[in-house]
C-alpha positions as CSV (number, residue, x, y, z in Angstrom):
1,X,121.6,-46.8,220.7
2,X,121.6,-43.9,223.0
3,X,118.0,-42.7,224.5
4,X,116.5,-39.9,223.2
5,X,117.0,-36.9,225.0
6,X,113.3,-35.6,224.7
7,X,110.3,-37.4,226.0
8,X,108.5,-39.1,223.5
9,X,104.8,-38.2,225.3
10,X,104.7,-41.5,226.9
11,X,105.5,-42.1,230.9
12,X,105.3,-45.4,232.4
13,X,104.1,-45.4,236.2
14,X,105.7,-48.0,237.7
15,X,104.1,-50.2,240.9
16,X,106.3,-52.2,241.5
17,X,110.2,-54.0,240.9
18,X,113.4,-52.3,241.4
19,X,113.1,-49.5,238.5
20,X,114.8,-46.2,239.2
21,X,113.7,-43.0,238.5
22,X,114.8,-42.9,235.0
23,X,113.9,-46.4,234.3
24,X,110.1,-45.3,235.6
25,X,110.1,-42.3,232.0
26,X,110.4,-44.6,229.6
27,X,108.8,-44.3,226.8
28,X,108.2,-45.9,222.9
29,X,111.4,-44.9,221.7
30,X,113.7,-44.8,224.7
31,X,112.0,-49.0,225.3
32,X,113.2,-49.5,221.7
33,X,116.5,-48.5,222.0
34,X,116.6,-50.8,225.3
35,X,115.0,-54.1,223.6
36,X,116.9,-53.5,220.4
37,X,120.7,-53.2,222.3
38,X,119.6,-56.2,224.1
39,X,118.4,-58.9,221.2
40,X,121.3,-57.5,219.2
41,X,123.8,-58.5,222.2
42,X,121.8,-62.2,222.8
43,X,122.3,-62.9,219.0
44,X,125.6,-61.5,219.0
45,X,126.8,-63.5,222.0
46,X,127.6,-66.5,220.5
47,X,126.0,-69.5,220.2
48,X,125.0,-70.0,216.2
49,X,125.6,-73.5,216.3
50,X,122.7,-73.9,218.7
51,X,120.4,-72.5,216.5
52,X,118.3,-75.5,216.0
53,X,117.0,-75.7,219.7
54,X,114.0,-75.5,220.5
55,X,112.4,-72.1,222.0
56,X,109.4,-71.1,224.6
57,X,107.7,-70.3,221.7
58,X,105.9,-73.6,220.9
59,X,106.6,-75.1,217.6
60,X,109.4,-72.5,216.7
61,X,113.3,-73.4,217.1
62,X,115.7,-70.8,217.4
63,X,116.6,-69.7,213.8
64,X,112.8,-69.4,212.7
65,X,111.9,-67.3,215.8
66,X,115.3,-64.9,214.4
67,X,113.9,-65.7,211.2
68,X,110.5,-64.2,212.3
69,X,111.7,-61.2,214.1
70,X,114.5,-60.6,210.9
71,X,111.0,-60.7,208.5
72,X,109.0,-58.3,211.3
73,X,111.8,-55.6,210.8
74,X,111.9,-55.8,206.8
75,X,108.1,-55.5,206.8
76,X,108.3,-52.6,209.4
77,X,110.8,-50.6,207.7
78,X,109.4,-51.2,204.0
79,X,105.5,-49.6,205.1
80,X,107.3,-47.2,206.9
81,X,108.9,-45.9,203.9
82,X,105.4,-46.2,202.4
83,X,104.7,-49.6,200.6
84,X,101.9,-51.4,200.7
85,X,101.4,-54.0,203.4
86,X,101.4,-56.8,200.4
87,X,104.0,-55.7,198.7
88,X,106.4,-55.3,202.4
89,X,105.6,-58.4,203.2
90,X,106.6,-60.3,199.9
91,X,109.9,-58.5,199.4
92,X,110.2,-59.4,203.0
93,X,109.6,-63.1,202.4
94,X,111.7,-62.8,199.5
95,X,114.6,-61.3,201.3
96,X,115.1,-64.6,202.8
97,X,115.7,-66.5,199.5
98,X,116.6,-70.3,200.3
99,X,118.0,-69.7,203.9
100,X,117.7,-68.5,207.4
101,X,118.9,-64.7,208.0
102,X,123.1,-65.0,209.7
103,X,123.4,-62.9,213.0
104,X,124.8,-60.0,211.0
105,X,121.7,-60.0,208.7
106,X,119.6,-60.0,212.1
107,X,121.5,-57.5,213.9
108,X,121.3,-55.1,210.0
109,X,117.5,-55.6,210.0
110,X,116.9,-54.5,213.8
111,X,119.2,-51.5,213.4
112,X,117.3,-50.4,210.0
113,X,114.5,-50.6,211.9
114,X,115.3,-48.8,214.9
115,X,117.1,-45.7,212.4
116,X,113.5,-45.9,210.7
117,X,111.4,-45.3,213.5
118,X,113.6,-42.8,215.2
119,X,113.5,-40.6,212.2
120,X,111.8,-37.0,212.8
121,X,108.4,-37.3,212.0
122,X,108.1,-40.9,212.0
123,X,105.5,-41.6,214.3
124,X,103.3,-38.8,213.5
125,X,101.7,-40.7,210.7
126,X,99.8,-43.8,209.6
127,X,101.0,-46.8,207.3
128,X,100.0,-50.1,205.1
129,X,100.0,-52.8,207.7
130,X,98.5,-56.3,207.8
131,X,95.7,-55.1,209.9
132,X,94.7,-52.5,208.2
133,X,96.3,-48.7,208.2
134,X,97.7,-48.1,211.6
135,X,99.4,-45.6,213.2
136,X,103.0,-45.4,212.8
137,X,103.4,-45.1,216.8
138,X,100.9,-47.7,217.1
139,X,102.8,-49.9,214.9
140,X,106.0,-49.9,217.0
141,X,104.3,-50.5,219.9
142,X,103.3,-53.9,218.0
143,X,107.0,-54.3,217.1
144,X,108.4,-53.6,220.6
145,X,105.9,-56.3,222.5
146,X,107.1,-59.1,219.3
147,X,110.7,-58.0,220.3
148,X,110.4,-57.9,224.3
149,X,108.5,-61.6,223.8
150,X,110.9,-63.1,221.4
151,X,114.7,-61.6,222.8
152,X,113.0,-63.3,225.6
153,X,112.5,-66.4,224.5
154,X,116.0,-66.9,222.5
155,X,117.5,-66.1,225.4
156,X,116.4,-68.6,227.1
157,X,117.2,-70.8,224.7
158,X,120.7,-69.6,224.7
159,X,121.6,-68.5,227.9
160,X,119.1,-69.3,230.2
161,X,118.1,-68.0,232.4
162,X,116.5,-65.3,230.7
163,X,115.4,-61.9,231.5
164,X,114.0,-58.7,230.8
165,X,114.8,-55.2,231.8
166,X,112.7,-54.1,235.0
167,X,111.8,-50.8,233.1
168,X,111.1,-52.2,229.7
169,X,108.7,-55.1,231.7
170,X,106.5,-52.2,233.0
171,X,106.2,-50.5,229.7
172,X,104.7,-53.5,228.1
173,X,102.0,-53.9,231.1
174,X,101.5,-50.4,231.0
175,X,101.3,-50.3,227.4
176,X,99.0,-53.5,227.4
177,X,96.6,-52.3,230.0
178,X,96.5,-48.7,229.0
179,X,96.9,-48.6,225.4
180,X,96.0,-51.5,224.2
181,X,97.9,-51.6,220.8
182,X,97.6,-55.4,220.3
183,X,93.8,-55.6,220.8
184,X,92.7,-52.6,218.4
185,X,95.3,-54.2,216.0
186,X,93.7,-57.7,216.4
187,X,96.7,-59.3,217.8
188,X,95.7,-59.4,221.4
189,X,97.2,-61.4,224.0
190,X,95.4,-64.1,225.6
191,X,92.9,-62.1,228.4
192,X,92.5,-65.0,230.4
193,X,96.6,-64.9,230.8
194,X,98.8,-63.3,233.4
195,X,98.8,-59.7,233.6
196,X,97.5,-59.2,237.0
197,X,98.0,-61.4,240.6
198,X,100.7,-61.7,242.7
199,X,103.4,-63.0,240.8
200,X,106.4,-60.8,239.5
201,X,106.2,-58.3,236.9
202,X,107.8,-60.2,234.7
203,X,105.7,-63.5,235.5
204,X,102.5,-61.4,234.4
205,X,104.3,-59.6,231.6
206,X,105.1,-63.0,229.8
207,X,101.6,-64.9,231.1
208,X,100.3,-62.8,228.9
209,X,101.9,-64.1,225.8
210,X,102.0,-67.9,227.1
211,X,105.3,-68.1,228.4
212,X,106.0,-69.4,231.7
């Protein structure tokens, strides 16, 4: 998906890791279009037959973690065209029927998603969500840490080793530290996990979330 040509208000001030210029303005919609590409090119790279395999994301093999990020996009796109958070969420669910979502089911959902967010206006108001009513940017800022974490963590399931783009890493610290999405929304990260130190940006990016 091609980056939108204006700003969308937010700039990322990068400290460290080998970001260029360009990689150091991106914003909410310009790091979608960057995390989307990617997951659709992990699941669309092959390797459906190792769906079963265990993940970094305890408990969770392969084709439930696609299964949960598949779900995430239904839901998102459904309150964004204005259902309620209940009613999202079960046709969600129900979307599903007796199986897992294919790749091309995966890959439909994050484009529907992406389309429904980059939609004039879109982030300018609030909808139905599971915490409560939320701001629409707010909202894909909850998305786009669940898809950074997760394209992660197939990856490295897939095709280790896995990694994420330098300029899409320092959005989510930014985004954690200065915005905070996940905290007002009750979904915080653990506190006492990565985020600052030494290590790599990447290294405190995924502490955060458990990983590595």
């Amino acid at each position: 998906m091609p980056v939108p040509a204006a700003a969308d208000d937010v700039s990322v001030v990068c400290e460290d890791g080998p970001v260029t210029a360009a990689d150091q303005r991106l914003g909410d919609l310009a790091a979608l279009d960057v995390v989307t590409d990617r997951l659709a090119a992990v699941l669309g790279g092959g390797g459906g037959h190792q769906w079963g395999q265990p993940t970094p994301c305890e408990g969770w093999d392969v084709a439930a973690l696609v299964d949960h990020v598949t779900g995430g996009n239904r839901f998102t796109v459904s309150v964004l065209a204005g259902r309620s958070a209940e009613q999202a969420m079960a046709d969600a669910i129900a979307s599903f029927g007796d199986g897992h979502a294919s790749v091309g089911e995966a890959t439909t959902a994050l484009a529907e998603q992406h389309a429904a967010f980059g939609r004039p206006g879109a982030l300018d108001g609030t909808c139905d969500h599971l915490a409560g009513p939320l701001p629409t940017r707010t909202v894909l800022r909850l998305r786009l840490h669940d898809l950074i974490v997760h394209t992660w963590d197939v990856e490295q399931s897939l095709r280790p080793p896995a990694d994420i783009p330098p300029a899409v890493v320092h959005w989510g610290l930014h985004e954690l530290t200065t915005h905070g999405s996940l905290d007002a929304a009750g979904f915080g990260p653990d506190p006492e996990a990565g985020g600052r130190g030494p290590e790599p940006p990447q290294v405190r990016y995924l502490g955060r979330f458990g990983r590595l």
